[in-house]
C-alpha positions as CSV (number, residue, x, y, z in Angstrom):
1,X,-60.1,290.9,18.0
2,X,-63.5,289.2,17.5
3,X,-65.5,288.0,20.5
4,X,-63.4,289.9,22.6
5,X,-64.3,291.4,26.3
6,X,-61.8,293.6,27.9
7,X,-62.1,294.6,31.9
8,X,-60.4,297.2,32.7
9,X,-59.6,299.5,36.2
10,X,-60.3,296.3,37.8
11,X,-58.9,295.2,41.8
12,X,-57.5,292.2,40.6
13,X,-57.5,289.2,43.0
14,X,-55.8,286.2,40.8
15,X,-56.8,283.6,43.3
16,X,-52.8,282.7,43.6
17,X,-52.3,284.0,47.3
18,X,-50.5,287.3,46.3
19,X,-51.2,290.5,47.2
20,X,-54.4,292.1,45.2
21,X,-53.8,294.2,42.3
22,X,-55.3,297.8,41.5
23,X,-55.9,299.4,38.0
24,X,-55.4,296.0,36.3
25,X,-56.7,295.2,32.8
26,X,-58.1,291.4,31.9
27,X,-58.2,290.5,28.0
28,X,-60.5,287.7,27.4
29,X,-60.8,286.2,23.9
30,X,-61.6,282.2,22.1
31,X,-63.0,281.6,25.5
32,X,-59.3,282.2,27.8
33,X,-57.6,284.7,29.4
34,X,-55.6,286.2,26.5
35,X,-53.5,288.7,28.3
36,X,-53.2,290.4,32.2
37,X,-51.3,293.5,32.9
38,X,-51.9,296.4,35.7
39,X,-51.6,300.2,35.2
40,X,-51.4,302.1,32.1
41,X,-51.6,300.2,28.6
42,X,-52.8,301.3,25.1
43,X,-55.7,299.2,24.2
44,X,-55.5,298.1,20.2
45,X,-58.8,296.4,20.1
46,X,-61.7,298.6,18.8
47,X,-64.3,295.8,18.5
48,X,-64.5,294.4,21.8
49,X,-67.0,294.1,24.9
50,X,-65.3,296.6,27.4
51,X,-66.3,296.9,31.3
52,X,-64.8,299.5,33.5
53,X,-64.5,298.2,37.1
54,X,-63.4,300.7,39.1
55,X,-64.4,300.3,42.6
56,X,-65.2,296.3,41.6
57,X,-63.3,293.3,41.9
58,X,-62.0,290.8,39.1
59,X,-61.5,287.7,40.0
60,X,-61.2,283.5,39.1
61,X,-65.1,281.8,39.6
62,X,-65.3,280.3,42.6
63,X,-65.4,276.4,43.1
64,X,-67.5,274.6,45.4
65,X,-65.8,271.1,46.3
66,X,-68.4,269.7,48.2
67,X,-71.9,269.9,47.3
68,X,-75.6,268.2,46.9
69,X,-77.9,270.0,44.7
70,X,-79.6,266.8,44.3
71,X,-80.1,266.6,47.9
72,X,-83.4,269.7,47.7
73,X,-85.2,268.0,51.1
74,X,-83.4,267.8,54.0
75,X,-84.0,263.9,53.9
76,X,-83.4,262.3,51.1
77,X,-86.5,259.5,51.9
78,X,-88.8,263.1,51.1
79,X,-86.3,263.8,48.5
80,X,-87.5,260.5,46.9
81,X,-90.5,261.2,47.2
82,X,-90.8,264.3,44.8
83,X,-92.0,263.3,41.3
84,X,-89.2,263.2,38.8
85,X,-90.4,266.6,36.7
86,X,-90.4,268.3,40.0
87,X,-87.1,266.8,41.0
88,X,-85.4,267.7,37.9
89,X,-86.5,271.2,38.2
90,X,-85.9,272.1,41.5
91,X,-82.0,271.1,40.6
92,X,-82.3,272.9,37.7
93,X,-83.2,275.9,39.9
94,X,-80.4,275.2,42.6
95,X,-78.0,274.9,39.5
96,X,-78.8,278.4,38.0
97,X,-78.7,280.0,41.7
98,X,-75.2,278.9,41.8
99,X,-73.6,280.4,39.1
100,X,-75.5,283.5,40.0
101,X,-74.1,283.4,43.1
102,X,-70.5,283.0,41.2
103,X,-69.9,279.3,41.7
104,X,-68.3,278.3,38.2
105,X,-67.4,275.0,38.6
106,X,-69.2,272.1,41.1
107,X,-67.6,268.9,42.7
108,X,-71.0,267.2,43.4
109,X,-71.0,265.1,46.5
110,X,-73.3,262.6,45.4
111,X,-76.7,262.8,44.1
112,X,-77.1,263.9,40.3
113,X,-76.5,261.9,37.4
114,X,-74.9,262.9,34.2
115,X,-77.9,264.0,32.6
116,X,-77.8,267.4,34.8
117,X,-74.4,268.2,33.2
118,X,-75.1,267.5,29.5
119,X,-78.3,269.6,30.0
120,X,-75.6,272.6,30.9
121,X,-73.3,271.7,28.1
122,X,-76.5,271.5,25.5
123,X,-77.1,274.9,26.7
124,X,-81.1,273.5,28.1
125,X,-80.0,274.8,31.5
126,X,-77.6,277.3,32.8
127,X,-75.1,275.6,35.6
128,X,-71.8,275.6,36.6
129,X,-69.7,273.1,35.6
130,X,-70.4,269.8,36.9
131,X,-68.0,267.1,38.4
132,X,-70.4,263.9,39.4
133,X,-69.7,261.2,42.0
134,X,-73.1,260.2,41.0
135,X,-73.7,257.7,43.6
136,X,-72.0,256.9,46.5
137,X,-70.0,253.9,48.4
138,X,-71.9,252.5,51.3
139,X,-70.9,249.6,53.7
140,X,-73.1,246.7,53.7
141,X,-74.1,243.6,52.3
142,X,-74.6,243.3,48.6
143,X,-77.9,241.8,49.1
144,X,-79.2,244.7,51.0
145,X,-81.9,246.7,49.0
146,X,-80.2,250.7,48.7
147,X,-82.7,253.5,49.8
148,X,-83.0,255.7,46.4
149,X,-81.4,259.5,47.0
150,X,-84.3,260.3,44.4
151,X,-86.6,259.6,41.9
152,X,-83.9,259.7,39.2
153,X,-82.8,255.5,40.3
154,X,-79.7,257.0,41.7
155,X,-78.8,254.7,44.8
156,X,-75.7,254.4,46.9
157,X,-73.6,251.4,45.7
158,X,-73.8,248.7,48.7
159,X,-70.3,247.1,48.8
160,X,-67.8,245.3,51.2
161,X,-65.0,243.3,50.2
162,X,-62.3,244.7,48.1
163,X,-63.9,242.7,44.9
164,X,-67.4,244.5,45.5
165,X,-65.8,247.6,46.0
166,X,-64.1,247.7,42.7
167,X,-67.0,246.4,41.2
168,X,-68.9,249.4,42.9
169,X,-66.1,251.8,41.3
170,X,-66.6,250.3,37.9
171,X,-70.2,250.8,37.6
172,X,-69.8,254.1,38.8
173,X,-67.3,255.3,36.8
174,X,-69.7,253.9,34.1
175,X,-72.6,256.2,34.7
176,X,-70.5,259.2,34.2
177,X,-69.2,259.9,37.6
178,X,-65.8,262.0,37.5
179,X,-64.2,261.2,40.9
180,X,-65.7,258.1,43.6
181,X,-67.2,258.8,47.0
182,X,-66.8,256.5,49.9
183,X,-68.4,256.4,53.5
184,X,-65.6,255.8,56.0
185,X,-67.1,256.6,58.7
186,X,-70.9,257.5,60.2
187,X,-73.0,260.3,59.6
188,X,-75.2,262.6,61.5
189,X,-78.1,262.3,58.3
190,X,-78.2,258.7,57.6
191,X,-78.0,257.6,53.9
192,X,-80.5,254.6,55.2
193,X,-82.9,254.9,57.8
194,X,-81.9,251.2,59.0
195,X,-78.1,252.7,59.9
196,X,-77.9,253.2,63.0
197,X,-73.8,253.8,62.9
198,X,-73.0,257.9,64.8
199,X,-69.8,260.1,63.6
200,X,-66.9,258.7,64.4
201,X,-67.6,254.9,63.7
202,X,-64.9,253.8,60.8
203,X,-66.9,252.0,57.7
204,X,-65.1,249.9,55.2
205,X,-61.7,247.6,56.1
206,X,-57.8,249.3,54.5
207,X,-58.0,246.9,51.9
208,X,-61.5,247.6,50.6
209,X,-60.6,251.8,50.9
210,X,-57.4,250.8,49.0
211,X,-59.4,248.9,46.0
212,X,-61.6,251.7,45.5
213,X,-58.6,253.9,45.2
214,X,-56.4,251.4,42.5
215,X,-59.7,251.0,40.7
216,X,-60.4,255.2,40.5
217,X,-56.9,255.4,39.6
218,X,-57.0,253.0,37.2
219,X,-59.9,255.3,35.1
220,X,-57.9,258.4,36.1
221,X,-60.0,259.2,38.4
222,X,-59.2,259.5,42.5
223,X,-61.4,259.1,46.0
224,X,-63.0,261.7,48.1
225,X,-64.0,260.4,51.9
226,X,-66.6,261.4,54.4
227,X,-65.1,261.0,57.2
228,X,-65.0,262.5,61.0
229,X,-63.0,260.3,63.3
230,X,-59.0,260.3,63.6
231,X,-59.2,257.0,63.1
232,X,-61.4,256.6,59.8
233,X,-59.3,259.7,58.7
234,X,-56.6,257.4,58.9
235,X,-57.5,255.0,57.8
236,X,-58.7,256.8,54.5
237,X,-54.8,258.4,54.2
238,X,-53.1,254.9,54.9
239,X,-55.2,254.1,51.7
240,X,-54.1,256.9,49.4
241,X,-57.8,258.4,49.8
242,X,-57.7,262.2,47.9
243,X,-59.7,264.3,49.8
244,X,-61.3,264.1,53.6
245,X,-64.9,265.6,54.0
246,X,-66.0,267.4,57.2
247,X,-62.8,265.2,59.7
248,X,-64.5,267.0,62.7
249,X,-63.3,264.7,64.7
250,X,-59.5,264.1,64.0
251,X,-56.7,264.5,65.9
252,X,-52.8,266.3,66.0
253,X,-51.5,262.6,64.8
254,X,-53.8,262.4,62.0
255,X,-53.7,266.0,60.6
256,X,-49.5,265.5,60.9
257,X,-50.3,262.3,58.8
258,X,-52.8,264.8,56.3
259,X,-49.3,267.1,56.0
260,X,-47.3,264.1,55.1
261,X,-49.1,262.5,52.3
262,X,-50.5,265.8,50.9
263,X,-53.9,264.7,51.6
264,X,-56.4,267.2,51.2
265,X,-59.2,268.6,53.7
266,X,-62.6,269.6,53.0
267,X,-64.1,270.8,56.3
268,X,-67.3,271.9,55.3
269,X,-68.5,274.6,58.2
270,X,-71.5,276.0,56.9
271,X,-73.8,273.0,58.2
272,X,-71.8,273.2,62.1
273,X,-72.7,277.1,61.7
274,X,-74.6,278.2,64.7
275,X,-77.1,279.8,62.0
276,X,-77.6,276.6,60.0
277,X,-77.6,274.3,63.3
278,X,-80.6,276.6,64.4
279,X,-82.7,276.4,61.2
280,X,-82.0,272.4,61.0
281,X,-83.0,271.2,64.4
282,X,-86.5,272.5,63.3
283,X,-86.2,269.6,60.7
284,X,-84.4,266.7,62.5
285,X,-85.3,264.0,64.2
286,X,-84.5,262.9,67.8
287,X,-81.2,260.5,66.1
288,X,-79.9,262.8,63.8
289,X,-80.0,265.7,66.7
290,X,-78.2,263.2,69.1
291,X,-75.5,262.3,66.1
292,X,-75.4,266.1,65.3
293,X,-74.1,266.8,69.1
294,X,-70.9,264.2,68.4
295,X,-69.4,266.8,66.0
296,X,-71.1,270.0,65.5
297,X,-68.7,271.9,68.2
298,X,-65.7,270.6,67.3
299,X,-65.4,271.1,63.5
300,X,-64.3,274.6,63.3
301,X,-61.4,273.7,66.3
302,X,-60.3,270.7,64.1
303,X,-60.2,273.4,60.9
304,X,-58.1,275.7,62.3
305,X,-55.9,272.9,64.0
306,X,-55.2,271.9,60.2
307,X,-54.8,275.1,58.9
308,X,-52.0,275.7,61.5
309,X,-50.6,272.6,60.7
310,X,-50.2,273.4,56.8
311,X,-52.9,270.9,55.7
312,X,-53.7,271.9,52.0
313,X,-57.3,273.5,52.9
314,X,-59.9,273.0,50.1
315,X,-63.5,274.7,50.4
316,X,-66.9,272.9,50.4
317,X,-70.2,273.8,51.7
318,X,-71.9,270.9,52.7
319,X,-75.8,272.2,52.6
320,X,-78.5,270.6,52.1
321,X,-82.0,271.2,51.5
322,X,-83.6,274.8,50.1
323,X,-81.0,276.7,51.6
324,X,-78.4,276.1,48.9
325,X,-78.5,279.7,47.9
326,X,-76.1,280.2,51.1
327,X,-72.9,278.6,50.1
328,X,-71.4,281.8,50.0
329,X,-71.2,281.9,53.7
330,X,-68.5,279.0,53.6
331,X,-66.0,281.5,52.8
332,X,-66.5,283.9,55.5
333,X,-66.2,280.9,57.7
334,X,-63.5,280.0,57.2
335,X,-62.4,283.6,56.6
336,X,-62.1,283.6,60.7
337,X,-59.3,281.4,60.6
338,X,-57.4,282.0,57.1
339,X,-58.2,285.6,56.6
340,X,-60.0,286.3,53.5
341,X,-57.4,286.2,51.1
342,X,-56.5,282.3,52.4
343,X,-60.6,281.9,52.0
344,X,-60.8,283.0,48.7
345,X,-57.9,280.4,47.6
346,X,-58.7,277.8,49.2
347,X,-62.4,278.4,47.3
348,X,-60.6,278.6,44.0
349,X,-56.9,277.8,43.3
350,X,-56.8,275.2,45.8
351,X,-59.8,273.5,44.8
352,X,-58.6,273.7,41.3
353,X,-55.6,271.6,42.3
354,X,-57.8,269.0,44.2
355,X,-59.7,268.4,41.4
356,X,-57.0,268.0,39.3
357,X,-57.7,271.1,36.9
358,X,-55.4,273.3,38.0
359,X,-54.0,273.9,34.5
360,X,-57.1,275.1,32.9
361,X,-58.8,277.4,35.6
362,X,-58.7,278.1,39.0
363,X,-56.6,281.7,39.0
364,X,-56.5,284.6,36.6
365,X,-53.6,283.7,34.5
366,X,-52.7,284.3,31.2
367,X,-53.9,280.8,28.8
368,X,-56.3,279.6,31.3
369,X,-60.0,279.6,30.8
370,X,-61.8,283.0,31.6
371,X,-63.9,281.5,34.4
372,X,-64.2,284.9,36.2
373,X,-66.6,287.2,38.8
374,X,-66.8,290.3,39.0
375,X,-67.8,291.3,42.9
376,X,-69.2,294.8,44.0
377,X,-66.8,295.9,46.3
378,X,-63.5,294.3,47.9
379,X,-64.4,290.8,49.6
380,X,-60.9,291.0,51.5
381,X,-62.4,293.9,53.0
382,X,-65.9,292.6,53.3
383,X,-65.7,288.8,52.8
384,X,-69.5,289.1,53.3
385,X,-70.3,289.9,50.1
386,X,-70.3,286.3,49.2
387,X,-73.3,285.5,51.5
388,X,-75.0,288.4,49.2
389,X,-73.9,286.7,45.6
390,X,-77.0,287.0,43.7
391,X,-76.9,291.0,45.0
392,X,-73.3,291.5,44.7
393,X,-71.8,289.4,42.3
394,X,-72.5,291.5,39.3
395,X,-71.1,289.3,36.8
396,X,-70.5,285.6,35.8
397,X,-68.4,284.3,32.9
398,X,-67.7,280.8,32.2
399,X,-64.8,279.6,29.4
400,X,-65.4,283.0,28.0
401,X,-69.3,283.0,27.6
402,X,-71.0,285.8,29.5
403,X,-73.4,284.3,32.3
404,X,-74.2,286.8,34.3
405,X,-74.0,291.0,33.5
406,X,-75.1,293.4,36.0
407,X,-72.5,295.8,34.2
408,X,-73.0,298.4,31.6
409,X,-70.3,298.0,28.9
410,X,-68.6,301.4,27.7
């Protein structure tokens, strides 16, 4: 078996919300998983990369459903400002922390362009793999002059009526971008500094939603929402929207509505953290700390209302700035509510199914790509060591190709 790595004595955690399994082996070859199977088995391979993991943890690369890398200043006005070199490299560095912190696979929430993701498919940069909104859907007159996110020329798309909107969706989807991103509602770090609109003011009419939907569709592509109010939320679901962002401020109604239509919920914690609130109000304005009050207590009540509920529970983290390199912490977040195990899905088989690649990674299965992590230790004992990924996750593979190797093969 050429090109072959073989784990084996590994804690096996497939990502498919069963119980772990100890003393499993993991046969990885042509870039999938080639075969699984737990307790005694006569290897027939002699020329093959073998790891011994015992006391370590095998287990699917996580996915991160809900991230800016492009966003590296708090602002994105200083974020602008960077020159483009500087820019580009300071993603790049964001990028490579990530799948060294055992992110495998990246919904971006707007901000990069495709250029980011062929630099990781040429192999110029090393990066997870990249899903791009590109740029996202803002309410407001076409005339109006966007703010740039960067120095790239990415700008939101300024639409309104159902015909801009699609017209919006087709550019878009013309640049590269994988899935479309619409502001429903406000936000607590304005896009433009002339919006004054707070959390939990709905942006864009049914009919304009349901356009940008038909037209994703139409590319085979689908609609993620920021949203925070029950009734943007609602609105977004009465339009056949994918995925809601943050929904801090929804309702019992509108999460029963979520349950019904299978709409999915990203609730993003890690920036309504206690420890991230703390570091940010150093950096916010006098607005943007009065907009942060509006939500930043009720997020984790509205999680765990729609985890109750049976809302499918996706995983994002939401942060912006330099400290990037603490995703991780997402997990244990929600950990408080779900329990580990439920974290650790929701961060990789569930997000596989919201992005619609459920087939080809996502769990350790036999046939599916052999995006896997190995962790030091047992997260579902110490769902921790997530916040410590560069320490603790000792090794990264991605379709079969070795990332990442803190391990000494026998």
């Amino acid at each position: 078996m050429k090109n072959t790595t073989i784990f084996t004595r590994a804690y096996l955690i497939t990502g498919n919300d069963t119980p772990p399994k100890p003393d499993c082996t993991v046969v990885v070859s042509d870039g999938k998983i080639q075969d699984v199977f737990c307790g005694n088995h006569e290897l027939s391979s002699t020329d093959a990369m073998l790891f011994d993991l015992e006391g370590k943890t095998l287990m699917p690369g996580l996915i991160d459903a809900h991230v800016h890398p492009g966003n590296v200043e708090m602002y994105l006005h200083l974020t602008a400002k960077l020159p483009p070199a500087v820019y580009v490299h300071r993603v790049t560095r964001t990028l490579e922390t990530d799948l060294q912190l055992g992110f495998t696979t990246l919904r971006d929430a707007a901000g990069l362009d495709e250029g980011f993701r062929a630099a990781i498919n040429q192999g110029l940069i090393k990066g997870p793999r990249l899903l791009l909104c590109v740029t996202p859907l803002f309410q407001g007159q076409a005339s109006d002059t966007p703010d740039p996110r960067n120095s790239l020329g990415i700008c939101p798309e300024i639409c309104d009526s159902p015909d801009e909107v699609r017209q919006a969706v087709e550019r878009t989807i013309s640049r590269g971008a994988d899935h479309i991103k619409v502001f429903a509602d406000g936000e607590v770090i304005s896009q433009s500094k002339k919006d004054d609109a707070k959390p939990g003011q709905p942006k864009f009419s049914i009919e304009a939603l349901q356009a940008a939907v038909e037209t994703a569709e139409k590319h085979k592509a689908y609609v993620m929402a920021h949203c925070y109010s029950a009734a943007s939320v609602q609105n977004c679901i009465r339009a056949g929207i994918r995925s809601i962002e943050h929904g801090n401020l929804m309702d019992e109604e509108t999460i029963q509505m979520m349950v019904t239509h299978g709409t999915y919920y990203v609730p993003t914690l890690c920036p309504f953290d206690d420890k991230s609130i703390d570091k940010a109000k150093a950096h916010f304005d006098e607005r943007t700390l009065e907009k942060l009050e509006i939500v930043m207590q009720k997020g984790k009540t509205t999680f765990e209302m729609a985890y109750r509920a049976g809302v499918k529970i996706a995983s994002g983290s939401d942060i912006l700035g330099p400290d990037q390199y603490l995703k991780g912490r997402e997990l244990a977040l929600k950990a408080e509510i779900m329990g580990p195990m439920g974290a650790i899905v929701s961060a990789t088989r569930t997000n596989a199914e919201l992005i619609g690649l459920a087939d080809r990674f996502g769990t350790v299965d036999k046939g599916k790509l052999a995006d896997l992590i190995v962790v030091d230790g047992n997260p579902l004992e110490d769902i921790s060591l997530f916040e410590r990924g560069l320490e603790k996750v000792l090794f990264v593979m991605t379709e079969g190709r070795i990332q990442k190797n803190h391990l000494l093969p026998l």
